[in-house]
C-alpha positions in Angstrom: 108.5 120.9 117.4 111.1 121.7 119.4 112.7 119.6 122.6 114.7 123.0 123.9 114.8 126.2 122.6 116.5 126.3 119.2 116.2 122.5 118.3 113.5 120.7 116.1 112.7 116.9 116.0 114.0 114.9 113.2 111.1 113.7 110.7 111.5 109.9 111.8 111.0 111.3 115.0 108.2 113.4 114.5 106.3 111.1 112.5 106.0 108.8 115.6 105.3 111.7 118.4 103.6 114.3 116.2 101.8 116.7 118.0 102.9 117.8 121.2 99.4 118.7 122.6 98.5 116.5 125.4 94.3 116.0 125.5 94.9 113.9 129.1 96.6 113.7 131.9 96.5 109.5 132.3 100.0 108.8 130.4 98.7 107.0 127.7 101.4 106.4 125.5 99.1 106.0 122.5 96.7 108.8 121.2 93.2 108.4 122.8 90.4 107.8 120.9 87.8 110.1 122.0 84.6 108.1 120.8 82.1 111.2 120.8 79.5 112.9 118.9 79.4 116.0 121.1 81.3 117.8 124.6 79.2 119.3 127.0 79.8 122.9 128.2 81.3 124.0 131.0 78.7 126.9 131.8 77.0 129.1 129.5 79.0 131.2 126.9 82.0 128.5 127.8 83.9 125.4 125.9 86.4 123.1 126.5 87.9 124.2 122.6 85.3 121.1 121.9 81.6 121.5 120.6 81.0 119.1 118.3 83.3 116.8 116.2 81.8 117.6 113.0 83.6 121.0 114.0 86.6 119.7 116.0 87.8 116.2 117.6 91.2 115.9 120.0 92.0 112.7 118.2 91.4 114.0 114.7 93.2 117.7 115.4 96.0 115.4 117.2 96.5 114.2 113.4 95.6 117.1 111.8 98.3 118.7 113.4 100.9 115.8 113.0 100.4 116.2 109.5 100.4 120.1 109.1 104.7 120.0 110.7 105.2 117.1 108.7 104.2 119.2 105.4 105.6 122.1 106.6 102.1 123.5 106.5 100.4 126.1 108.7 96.7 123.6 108.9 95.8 120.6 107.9 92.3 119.5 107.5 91.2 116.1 107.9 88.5 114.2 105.4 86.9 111.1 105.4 88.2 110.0 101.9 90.7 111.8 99.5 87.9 112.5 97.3 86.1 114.3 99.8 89.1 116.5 101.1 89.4 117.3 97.1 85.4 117.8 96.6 85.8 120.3 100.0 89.1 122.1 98.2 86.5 122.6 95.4 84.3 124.6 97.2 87.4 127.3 96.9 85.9 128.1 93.6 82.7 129.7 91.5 81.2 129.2 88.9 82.8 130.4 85.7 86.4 130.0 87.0 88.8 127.9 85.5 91.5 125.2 87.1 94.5 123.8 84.6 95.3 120.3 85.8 97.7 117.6 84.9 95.9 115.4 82.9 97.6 112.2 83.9 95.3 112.3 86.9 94.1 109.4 89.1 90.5 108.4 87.8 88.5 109.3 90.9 89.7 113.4 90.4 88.9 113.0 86.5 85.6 111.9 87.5 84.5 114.8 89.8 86.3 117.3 87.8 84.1 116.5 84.8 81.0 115.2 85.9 80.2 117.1 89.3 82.5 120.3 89.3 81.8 121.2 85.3 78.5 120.6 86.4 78.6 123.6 88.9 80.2 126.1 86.2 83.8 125.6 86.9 85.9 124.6 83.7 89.6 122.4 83.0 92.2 122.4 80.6 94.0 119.0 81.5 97.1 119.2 79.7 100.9 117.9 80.4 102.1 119.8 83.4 105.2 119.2 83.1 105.6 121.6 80.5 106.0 124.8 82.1 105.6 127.2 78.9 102.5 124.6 77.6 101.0 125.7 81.3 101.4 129.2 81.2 99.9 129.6 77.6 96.4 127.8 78.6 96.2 130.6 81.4 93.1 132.8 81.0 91.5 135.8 82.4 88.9 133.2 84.5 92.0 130.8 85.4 92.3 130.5 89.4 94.3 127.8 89.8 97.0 125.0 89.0 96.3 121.7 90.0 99.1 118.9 89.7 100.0 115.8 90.4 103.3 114.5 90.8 104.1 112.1 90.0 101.1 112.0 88.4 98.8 108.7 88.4 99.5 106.1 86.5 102.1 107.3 84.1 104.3 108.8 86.9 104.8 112.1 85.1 107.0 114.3 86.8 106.4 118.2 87.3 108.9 120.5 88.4 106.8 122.5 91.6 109.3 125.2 91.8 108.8 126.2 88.2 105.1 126.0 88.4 105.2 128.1 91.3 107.0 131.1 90.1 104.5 131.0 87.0 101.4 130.4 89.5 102.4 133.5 91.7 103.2 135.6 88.7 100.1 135.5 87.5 98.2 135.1 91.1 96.3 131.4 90.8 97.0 129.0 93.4 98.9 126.2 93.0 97.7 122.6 94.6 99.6 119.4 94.6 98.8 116.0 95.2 101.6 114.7 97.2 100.1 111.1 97.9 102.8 108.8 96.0 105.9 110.7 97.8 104.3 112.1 100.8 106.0 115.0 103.0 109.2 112.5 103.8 110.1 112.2 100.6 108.5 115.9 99.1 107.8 118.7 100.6 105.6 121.2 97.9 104.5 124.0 100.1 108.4 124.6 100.6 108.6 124.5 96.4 106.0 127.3 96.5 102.7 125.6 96.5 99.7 127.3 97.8 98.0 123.7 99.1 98.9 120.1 99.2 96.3 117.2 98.9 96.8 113.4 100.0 94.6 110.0 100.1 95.6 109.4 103.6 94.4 105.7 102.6 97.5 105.5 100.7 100.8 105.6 102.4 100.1 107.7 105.3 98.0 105.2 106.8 100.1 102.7 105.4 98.0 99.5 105.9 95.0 99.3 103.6 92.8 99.7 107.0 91.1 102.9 106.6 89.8 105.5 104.1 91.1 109.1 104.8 91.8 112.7 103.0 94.2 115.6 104.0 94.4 119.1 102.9 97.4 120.9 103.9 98.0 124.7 103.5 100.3 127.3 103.6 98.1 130.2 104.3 95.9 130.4 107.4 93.7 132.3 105.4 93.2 129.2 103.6 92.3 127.4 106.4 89.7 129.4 107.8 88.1 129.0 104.8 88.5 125.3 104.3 87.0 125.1 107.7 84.3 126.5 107.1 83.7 124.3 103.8 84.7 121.3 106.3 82.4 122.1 109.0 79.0 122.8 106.3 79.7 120.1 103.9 80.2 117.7 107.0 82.8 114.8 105.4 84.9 114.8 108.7 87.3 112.0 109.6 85.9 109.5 112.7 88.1 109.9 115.8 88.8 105.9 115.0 89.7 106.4 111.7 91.9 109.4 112.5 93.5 106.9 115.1 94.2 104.3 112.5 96.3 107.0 110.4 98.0 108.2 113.6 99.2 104.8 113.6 100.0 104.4 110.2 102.5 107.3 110.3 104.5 106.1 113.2 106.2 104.4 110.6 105.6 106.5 107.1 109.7 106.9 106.9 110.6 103.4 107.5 108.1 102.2 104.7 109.4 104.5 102.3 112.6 103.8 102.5 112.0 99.6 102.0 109.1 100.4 99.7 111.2 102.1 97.6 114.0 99.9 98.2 112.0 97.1 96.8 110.7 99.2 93.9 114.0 99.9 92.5 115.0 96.4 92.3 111.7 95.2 91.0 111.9 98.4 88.5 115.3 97.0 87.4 113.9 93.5 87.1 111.1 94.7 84.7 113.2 96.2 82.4 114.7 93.3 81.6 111.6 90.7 80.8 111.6 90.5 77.0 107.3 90.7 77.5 108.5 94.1 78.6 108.3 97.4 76.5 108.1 99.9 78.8 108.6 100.5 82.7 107.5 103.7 84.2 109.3 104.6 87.5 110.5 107.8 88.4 114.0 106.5 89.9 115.3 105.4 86.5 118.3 107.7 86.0 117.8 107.7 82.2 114.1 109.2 82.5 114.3 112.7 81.1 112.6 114.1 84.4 115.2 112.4 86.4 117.1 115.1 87.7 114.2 117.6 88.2 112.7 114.5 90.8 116.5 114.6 92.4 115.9 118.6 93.1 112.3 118.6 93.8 112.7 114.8 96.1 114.8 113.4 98.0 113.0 110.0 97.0 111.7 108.2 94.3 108.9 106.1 96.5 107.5 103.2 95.4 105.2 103.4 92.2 105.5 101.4 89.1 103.6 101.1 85.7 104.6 99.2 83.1 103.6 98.0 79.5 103.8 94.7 78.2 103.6 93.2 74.7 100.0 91.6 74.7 96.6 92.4 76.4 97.0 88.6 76.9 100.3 89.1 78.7 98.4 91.6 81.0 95.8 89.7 82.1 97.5 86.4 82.5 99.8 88.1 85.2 97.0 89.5 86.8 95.2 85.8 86.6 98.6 84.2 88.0 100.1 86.4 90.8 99.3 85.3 94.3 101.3 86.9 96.8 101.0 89.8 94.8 97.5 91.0 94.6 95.2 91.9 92.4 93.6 95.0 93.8 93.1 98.5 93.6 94.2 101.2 96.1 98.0 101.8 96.9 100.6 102.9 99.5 99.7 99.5 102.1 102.6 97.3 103.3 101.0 94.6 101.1 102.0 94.7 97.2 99.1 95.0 94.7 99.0 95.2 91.4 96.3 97.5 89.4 94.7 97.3 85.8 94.4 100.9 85.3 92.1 100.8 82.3 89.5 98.4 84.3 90.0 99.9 87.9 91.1 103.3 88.5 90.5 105.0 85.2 87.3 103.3 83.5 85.5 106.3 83.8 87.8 108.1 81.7 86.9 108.1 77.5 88.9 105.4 76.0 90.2 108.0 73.1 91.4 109.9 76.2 93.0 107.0 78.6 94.7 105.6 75.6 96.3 108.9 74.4 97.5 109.1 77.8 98.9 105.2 77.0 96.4 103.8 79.5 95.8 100.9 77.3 94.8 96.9 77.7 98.6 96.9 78.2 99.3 98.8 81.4 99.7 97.8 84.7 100.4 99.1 88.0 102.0 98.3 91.0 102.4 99.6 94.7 105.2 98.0 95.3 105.4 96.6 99.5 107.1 95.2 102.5 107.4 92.2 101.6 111.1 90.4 100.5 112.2 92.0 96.9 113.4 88.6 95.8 109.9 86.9 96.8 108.0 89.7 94.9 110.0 88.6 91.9 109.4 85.1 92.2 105.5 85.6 92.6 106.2 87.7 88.9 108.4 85.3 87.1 105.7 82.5 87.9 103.4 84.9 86.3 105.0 85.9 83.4 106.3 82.6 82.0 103.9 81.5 79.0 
C-alpha cells in the first residue's frame, strides 16, 4: 500500500487504514456500512462493480481486501463463520480425493471433516504434521492436499510451513494453513510457501468476542476465482455489519498481540510453577523441542495456553472458582477465558482419539487477554488453592 512510489505502510499502520479504496466521497473517517441487499443499475448492460452482496459488498470487499495485504495474499474471501469459509475451501475437492491433516485439530474441523466431507467421498489421514517424513509417507496417488494447523488446537503443536511446502510442491498438493492463533502479524504462511491460509475471524482478528466471521486467503488468483464462485453459490457471505465489526477489530490486531502475548508469557511462567501442575503447553517456552522452528517460521508466540493438571477434580474446581477469568468457549477476545477442551471444543471427537491426543478430564485452555497479568494470576491462585 504504498504512500509514494517505492514505500509501503508498516503493518501497525495498515492494520488500522487497510484498504485504500475509497466507496464515498463524504470523509467518513470510519468504513461505511453499506446496509443493502442489492444496487440498482445504472442503465442496461451497466453496474456500479455492485449487483448483489451475496456476490460483492463495499464494506465486506473493504475487509476483504485489508486482510488479503495483511497476509500477503492476492484475495481474500470473507465468510460468515470460520467453519463456513472451511466448508467453502472444501468445495475445492471431489469425491475420492484425499487431504492429510494435522490431527490436533480444533473440534469444529474434526467434525465436518468426518461427518459431512467423508460423507461426500473425500478421505483424511490425520496424523502429527509436524513430522515432515511421517507426512510425506501417508501421500497417495488420490492425495490433493495438506491441511495444517499451527499451532494446532489445543495442544499447540508446532509445524514447520517451509518444510511442508517444499514436500507439498514436490509432489503438487496444496498446502492450507490455519493461521487463527498467530494471525498475519505474527505469521505470515503464504510467504513460507502455502498455497491458502484459513482464519476464524471471530478469534483475534475481530478481537472482541462480538461477531462470528471466516477468511480464506490465497496466493493464487486462480484460487480465487474459484473460491468465488463456491462463495457466491453456497451463499455463507459475511453481513456488511459484521464485516464492519472485524474492520474494527483489526485496527488494533498488533497492539493485542503484543500484550496478549505479553500476558501469556508471564502466566505461562506462573503455571509452570503450581505443584497441581504437570504440564503447560505454550509455544514460547524456549525448552519446547519446536522452539526454534516457531522463532523461524514467527516472529511471535501469541497468546494460547493448555495445560494439565493433577486431578479431574483440580480441573473442574478452577473452572467452578475463576471469576474474572471466564468460563467459556471461543478465543482471541480482549477478555481472558478459559476452555474445557474435552466438554467444549472437542466432545465430538471419540474419547480413544481426544485422549491419545492427551485431551483428557485434565486439560484446560486458555486465551489469555487484556486484562493486568498480575490480576489474571490472582483470579488463578484463588482458584487453585484446595
Amino acid at each position: 500500500m504504498p504512500l509514494q512510489k517505492g514505500y509501503y505502510m508498516n503493518f501497525n499502520t495498515l492494520c488500522i487504514h487497510g484498504n485504500d479504496d475509497k466507496y464515498d466521497n463524504t470523509g467518513a473517517v470510519s468504513v461505511p456500512i453499506f446496509q443493502t441487499a442489492t444496487f440498482a443499475h445504472p442503465a442496461v448492460g451497466q453496474s456500479t462493480g455492485y449487483d448483489y452482496s451475496r456476490l460483492q459488498n463495499p464494506t465486506r470487499e473493504h475487509l476483504e481486501k485489508t486482510v488479503a495485504k495483511l497476509e500477503s495474499g492476492s484475495e481474500a474471501l470473507a465468510f460468515s463463520t470460520g467453519m463456513a469459509a472451511i466448508t467453502a475451501l472444501m468445495e475445492l475437492f471431489s469425491p475420492g480425493d484425499h487431504i492429510i491433516a494435522s490431527d490436533d485439530l480444533y473440534g469444529g474441523s474434526h467434525r465436518l471433516f468426518h461427518n459431512i466431507c467423508r460423507k461426500n467421498g473425500i478421505t483424511f489421514d490425520l496424523i502429527n504434521t509436524s513430522d515432515v517424513s511421517f507426512v510425506e509417507s501417508r501421500i497417495k496417488p488420490r492425495t490433493k492436499a495438506v491441511f495444517i494447523e499451527t499451532p494446532t488446537n489445543p495442544m499447540m503443536q508446532v509445524t514447520d510451513i517451509a518444510a511442508v511446502s517444499r514436500l507439498t510442491k514436490k509432489h503438487n498438493l496444496l498446502l492450507i494453513v490455519d493461521n487463527t492463533f498467530l494471525t498475519p502479524y505474527f505469521q505470515k504462511p503464504l510467504l513460507l510457501g502455502a498455497d491458502i491460509v484459513v482464519h476464524s475471524g471471530t478469534k483475534f482478528l475481530g478481537g472482541h468476542n462480538d461477531t462470528l466471521a471466516g477468511l480464506l486467503v490465497v496466493s493464487d488468483e486462480q484460487f480465487a476465482e474459484r473460491l468465488r464462485f463456491i462463495s457466491k453459490t453456497i451463499g455463507a457471505c459475511l453481513s456488511p455489519f459484521d464485516s464492519w465489526l472485524i474492520i474494527r477489530g483489526i485496527k488494533t490486531l498488533a497492539v493485542r498481540m503484543d500484550r496478549q502475548q505479553e500476558n501469556a508469557i508471564t502466566i505461562a511462567n506462573w503455571l509452570r510453577k503450581q505443584n497441581q501442575v504437570s504440564a503447560v503447553h505454550y509455544v514460547g517456552l524456549p525448552d519446547r523441542a519446536d522452539y526454534e522452528i516457531s522463532k523461524k517460521q514467527s516472529s511471535g508466540f501469541g497468546a494460547m495456553i493448555s495445560f494439565e493438571v493433577d486431578y479431574e477434580r483440580t480441573a473442574v474446581r478452577i473452572l467452578e472458582r475463576v471469576s474474572l477469568i471466564q468460563f467459556a468457549e471461543s478465543l482471541g477476545g480482549v477478555e481472558t477465558l478459559i476452555t474445557y477442551p474435552f466438554l467444549q471444543t472437542h466432545a465430538d471427537i471419540p474419547k480413544e482419539e481426544r485422549e491419545a491426543k492427551g485431551i483428557n478430564e485434565k486439560l484446560l485452555r486458555i486465551s489469555v487477554g487484556l486484562e493486568c497479568a498480575g490480576d489474571l494470576i490472582a483470579d488463578l491462585t484463588y482458584a487453585f488453592k484446595e
